[in-house]
matplotlib code that plots the C-alpha trace (Angstrom):
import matplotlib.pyplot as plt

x = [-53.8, -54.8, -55.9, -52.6, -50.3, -52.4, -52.2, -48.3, -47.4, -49.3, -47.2, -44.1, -45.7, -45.9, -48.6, -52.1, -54.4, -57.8, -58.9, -57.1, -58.5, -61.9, -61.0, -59.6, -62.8, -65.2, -63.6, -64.5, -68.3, -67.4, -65.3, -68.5, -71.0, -68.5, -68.7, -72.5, -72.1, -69.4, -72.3, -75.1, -76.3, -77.8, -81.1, -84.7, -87.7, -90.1, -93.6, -95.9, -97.9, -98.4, -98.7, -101.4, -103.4, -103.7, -105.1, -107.6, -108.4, -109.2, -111.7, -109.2, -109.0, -107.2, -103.5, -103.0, -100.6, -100.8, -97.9, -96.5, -96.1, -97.5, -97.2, -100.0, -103.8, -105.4, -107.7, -111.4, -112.0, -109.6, -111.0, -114.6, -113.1, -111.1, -114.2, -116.5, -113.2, -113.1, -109.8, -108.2, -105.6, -104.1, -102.7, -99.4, -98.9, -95.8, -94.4, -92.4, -95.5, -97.3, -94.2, -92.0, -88.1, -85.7, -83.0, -83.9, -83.2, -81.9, -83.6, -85.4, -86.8, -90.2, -90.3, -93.8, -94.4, -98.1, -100.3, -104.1, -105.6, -108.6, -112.1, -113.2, -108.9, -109.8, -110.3, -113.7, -115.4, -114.2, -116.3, -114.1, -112.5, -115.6, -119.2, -121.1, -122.5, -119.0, -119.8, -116.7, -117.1, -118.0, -114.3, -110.7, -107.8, -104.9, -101.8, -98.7, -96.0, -93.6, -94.2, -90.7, -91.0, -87.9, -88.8, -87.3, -87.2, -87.8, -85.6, -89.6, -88.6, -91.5, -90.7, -92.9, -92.8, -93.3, -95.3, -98.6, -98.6, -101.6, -102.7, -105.6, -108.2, -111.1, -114.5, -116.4, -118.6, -116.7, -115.7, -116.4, -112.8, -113.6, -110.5, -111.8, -114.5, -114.9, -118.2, -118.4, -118.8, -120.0, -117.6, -114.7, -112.3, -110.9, -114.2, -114.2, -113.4, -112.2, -114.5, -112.4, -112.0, -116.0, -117.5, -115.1, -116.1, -119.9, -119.2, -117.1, -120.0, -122.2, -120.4, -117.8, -119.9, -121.9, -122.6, -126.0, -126.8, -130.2, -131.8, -132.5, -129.0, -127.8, -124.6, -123.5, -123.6, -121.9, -119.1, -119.4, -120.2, -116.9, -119.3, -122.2, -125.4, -124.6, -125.8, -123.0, -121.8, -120.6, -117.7, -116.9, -114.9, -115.0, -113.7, -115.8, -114.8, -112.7, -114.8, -113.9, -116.6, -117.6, -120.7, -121.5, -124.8, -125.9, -128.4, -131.9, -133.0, -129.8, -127.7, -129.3, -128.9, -131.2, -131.2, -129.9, -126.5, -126.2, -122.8, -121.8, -123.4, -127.1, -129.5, -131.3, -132.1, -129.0, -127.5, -125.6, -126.8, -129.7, -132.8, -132.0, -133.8, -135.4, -132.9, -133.2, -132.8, -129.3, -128.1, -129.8, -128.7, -124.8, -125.1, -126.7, -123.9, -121.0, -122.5, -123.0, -121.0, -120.6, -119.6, -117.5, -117.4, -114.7, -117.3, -114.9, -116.2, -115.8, -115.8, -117.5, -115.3, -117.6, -121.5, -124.3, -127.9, -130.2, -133.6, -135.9, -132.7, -131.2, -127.7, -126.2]
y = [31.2, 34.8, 35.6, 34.7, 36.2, 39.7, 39.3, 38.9, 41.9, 43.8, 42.5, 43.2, 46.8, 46.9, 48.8, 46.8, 47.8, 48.5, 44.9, 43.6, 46.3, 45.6, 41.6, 41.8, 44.3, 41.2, 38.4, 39.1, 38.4, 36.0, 34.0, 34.2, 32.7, 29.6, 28.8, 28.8, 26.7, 24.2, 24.2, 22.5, 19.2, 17.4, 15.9, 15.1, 13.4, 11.5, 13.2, 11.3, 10.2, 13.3, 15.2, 12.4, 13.0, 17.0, 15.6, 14.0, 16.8, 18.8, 16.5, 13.8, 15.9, 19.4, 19.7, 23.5, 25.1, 28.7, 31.1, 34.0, 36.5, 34.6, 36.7, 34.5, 34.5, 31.6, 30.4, 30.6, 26.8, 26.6, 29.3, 28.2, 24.9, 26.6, 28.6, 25.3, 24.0, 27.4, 27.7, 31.0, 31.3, 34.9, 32.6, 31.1, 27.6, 26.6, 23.5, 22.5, 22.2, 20.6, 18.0, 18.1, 20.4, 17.7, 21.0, 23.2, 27.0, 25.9, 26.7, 23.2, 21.9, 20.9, 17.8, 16.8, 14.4, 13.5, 11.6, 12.8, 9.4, 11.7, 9.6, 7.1, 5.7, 2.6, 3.9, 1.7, 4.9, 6.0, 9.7, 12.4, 15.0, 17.6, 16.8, 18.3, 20.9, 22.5, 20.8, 18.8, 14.9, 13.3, 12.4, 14.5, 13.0, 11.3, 13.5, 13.9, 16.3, 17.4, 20.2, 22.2, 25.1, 27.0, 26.8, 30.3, 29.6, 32.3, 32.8, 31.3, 28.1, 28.5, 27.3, 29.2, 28.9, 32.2, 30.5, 29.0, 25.0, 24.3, 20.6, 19.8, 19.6, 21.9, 21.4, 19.3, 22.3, 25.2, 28.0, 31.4, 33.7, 37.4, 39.0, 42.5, 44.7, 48.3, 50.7, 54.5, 56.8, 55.5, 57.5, 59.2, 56.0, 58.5, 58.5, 54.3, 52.8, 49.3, 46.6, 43.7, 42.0, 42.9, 41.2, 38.1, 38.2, 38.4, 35.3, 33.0, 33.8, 32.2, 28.7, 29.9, 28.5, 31.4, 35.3, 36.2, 40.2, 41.3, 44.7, 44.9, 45.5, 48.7, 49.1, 52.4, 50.2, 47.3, 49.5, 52.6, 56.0, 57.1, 59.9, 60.9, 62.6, 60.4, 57.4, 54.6, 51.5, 47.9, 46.7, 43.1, 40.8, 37.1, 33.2, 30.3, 27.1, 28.7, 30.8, 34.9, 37.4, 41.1, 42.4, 46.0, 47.0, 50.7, 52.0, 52.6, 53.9, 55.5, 52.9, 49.9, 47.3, 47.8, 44.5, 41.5, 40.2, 36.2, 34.5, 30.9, 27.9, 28.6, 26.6, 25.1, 21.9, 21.3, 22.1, 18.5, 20.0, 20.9, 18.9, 16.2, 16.2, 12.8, 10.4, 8.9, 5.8, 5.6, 7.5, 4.6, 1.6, 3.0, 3.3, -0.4, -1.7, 0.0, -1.3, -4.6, -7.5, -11.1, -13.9, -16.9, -20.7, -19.2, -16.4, -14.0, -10.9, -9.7, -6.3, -6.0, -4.1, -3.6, -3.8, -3.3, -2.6, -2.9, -1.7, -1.0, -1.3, 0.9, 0.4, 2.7]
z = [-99.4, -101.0, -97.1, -95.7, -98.9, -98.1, -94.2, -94.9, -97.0, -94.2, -91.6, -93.8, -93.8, -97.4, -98.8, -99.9, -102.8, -102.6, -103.7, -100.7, -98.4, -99.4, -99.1, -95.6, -94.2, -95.9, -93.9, -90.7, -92.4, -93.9, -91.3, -89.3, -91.9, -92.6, -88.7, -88.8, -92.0, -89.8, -87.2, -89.2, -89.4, -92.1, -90.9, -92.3, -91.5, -93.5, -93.5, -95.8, -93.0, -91.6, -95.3, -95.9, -93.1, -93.9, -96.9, -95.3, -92.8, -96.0, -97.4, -99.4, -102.4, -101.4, -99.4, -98.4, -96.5, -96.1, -96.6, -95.1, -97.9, -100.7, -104.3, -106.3, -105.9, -104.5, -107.8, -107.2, -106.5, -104.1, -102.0, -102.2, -100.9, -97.8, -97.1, -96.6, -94.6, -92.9, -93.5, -92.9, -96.2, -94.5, -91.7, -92.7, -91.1, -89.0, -90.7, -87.9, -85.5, -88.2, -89.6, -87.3, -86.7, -87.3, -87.5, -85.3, -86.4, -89.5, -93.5, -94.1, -97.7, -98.1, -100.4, -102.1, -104.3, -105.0, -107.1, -108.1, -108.9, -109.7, -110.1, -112.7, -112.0, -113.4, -117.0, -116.6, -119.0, -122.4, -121.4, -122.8, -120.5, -121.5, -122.3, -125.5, -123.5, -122.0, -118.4, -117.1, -116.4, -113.8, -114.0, -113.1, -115.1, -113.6, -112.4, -110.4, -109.3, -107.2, -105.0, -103.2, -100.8, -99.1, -95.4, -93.6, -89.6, -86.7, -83.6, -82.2, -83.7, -86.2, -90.0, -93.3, -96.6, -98.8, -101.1, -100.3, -100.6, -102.8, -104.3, -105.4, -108.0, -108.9, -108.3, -111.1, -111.9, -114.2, -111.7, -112.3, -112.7, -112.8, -114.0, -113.9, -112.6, -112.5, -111.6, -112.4, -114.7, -118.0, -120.7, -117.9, -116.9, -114.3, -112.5, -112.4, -109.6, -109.7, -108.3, -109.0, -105.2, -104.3, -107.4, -106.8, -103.1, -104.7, -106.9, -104.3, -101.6, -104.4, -104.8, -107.3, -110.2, -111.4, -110.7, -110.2, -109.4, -109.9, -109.7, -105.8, -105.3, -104.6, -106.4, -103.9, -100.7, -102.7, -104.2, -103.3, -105.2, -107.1, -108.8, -106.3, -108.5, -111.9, -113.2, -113.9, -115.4, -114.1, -116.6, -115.9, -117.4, -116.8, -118.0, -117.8, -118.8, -121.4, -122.7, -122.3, -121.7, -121.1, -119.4, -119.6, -117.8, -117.0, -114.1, -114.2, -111.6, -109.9, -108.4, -109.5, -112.2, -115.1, -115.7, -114.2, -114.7, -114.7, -115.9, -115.4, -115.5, -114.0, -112.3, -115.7, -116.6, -118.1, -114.7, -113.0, -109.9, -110.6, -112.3, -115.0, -117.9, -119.4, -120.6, -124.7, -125.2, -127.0, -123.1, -121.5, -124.0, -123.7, -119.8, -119.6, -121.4, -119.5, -116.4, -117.6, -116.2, -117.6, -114.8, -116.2, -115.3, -112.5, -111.2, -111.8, -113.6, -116.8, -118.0, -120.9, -123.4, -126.6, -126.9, -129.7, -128.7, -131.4, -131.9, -134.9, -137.0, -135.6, -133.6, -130.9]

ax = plt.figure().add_subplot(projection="3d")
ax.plot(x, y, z, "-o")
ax.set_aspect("equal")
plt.show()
């Protein structure tokens, strides 16, 4: 009605204001953006078996899909796990190859709901979340979500998302996150240079557990020299498992470590990949009695829910 009251004073030749002058030039735009609106159709197509099987592809426990411009850092787990998938994260996938276009050249929505049933789902362990130690459990906690991306399509026919599509649960050993890293001079922080993406490509290439650099590295092939003829200093900070930290280590000789530089969870004894040390006997008598089973008059089995070992008068 506003359109038509506007168009008719101008055919009256009456004079229009600005407000109506700068209405009438934005209709043309306008006009043209409701007819591509008229033009779509509502359509969808239900992916779960597909969605599923990418899941599966990635090893059951991971569901990625790469964006185009993503703004966020992958987190270190996941990239240690596309690395062992050799998974290229830089290459954004095309959703309608991989699900399906059922509106072709149209903005789509990518729906996800999931559900981490995680391990130890049948709650058959009253372990808590962390051991004594800091290590995680040999358990990941229930979980679920929903998951929505914008999907932008190309005049190819191709559909991304901006934002990377990422899953998933971390590996049971503690990652290491390096959130800074810098190497130069040791007192001038405008002869530092900052290190952060090498020493996080160092500790990735390692697992993504722990960040081992001894002194037969040489720090000027690694980093380069950001003050050629002085000795320097590698600043890093890191979190593990919670837990913030800050190495500082100088050079002696010239551009190498004078000492070695270990953070995370190290190959030791206490190590769950590594070797396990001897067992007591209360660890024994509380694994013997969550494993134990009592079969009825039915021979159904029966979970045992309590237990008492006792030995030498003493109970665990």
């Amino acid at each position: 009605p506003r359109r038509q009251a506007i168009r008719a004073k101008r055919t009256a030749g009456l004079a229009l204001t600005r407000e109506d002058n700068n209405r009438l030039r934005k209709l043309p735009a306008i006009e043209e953006k409701l007819k591509k609106l008229y033009q779509l159709k509502a359509g969808s197509v239900d992916a779960t078996g597909l969605v599923q099987r990418r899941v599966e592809a990635c090893g059951g426990s991971l569901l990625f899909f790469a964006g185009d411009s993503p703004e966020e850092e992958l987190a270190s787990w996941a990239s240690v796990e596309l690395q062992k998938l050799q998974v290229d994260p830089t290459v954004a996938d095309d959703l309608n190859a991989e699900l399906g276009d059922p509106t072709p050249y149209q903005s789509k929505l990518l729906h996800i709901e999931y559900l981490i049933v995680g391990h130890d789902a049948e709650r058959r362990t009253e372990a808590p979340e962390a051991t004594a130690s800091g290590y995680e459990a040999n358990f990941i906690m229930q979980r679920k979500g929903i998951v929505e991306r914008v999907l932008t399509n190309t005049d190819e026919g191709k559909a991304f998302c901006s934002e990377h599509v990422l899953i998933g649960i971390p590996t049971i050993m503690p990652t290491v996150e390096v959130r800074y890293a810098s190497y130069g001079h040791p007192t001038k922080p405008k002869f530092n240079w900052n290190v952060t993406e090498a020493v996080k490509w160092l500790a990735n290439a390692q697992g993504g557990s722990r960040l081992h650099l001894d002194t037969d590295l040489d720090l000027d092939e690694t980093f380069g020299d950001p003050c050629p003829g002085m000795r320097k200093k590698l600043v890093i900070r890191y979190y593990v498992r919670g837990f913030h930290g800050c190495t500082r280590v100088d050079e002696d000789p010239m551009d190498y470590l004078s000492t070695d530089i270990q953070i995370g969870y190290l190959p030791t004894a206490d190590d769950p990949f590594g070797a396990k040390p001897p067992r007591n006997a209360t660890q024994i008598a509380v694994d013997e009695i969550q494993k134990l089973r009592m079969v009825d008059a039915t021979g159904r089995s029966t979970e045992v829910k309590e237990g008492k070992y006792t030995h030498l008068g003493r109970a665990w």
